[in-house]
N, C-alpha and C positions, 0 to 999 in steps of 0.2 A: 225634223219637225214638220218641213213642209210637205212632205211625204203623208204624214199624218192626217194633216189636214184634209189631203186631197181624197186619201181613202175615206177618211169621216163623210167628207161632202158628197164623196158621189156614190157612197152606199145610202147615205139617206135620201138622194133624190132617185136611183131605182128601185130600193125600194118603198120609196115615201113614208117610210118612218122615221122618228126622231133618234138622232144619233146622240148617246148620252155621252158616251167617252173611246177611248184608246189606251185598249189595256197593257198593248204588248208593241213591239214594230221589231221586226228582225229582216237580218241579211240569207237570202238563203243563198246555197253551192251553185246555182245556178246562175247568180247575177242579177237574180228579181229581190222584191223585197215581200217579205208577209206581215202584212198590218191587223190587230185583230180589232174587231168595234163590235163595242155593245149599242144595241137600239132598242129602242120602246119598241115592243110589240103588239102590248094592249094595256090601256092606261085603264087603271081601279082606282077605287075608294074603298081602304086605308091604301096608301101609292104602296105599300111594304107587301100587296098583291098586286101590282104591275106585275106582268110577263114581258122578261127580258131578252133578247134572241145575243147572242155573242156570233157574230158573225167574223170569217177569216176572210180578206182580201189578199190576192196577188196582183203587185203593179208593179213596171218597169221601172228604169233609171227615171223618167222622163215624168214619173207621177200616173202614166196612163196605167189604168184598172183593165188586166187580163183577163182574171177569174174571179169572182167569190163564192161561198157557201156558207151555209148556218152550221156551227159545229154545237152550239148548245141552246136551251130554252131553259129558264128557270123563273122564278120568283123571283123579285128585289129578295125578299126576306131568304131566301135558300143561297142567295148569292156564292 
């Protein structure tokens, strides 16, 4: 769980969006771990068109953030 947190937090402060949740968190063959987070990308009115990014983190034992990338962009409502 703390692992979680640590990828929630510090994807939302590079890249200054809001971090809405933690869809996924796995072990990978490597020894790293891959955490996935969704962030607000661009807040609307009705919110059910927010644009949501899912973004994929790599971070070690230790919580420290390797890598990330965007692997999706959608709608709340296309979720």
């Amino acid at each position: 769980m703390e692992l979680a947190r640590r990828a929630r937090r510090q994807l939302a402060e590079i890249t200054r969006l809001e971090a809405e949740r933690v869809t996924a968190l796995a072990r990978v063959h490597d020894g790293t771990w891959r955490v996935t987070v969704e962030l607000l990308e661009l807040s609307r009115i009705p919110q059910t068109d927010d644009l949501l990014g899912s973004f994929e983190a790599q971070l070690d034992d230790s919580g420290r953030l390797l890598r990330f990338r965007r692997v999706r962009r959608y709608a709340r409502s296309r979720g």
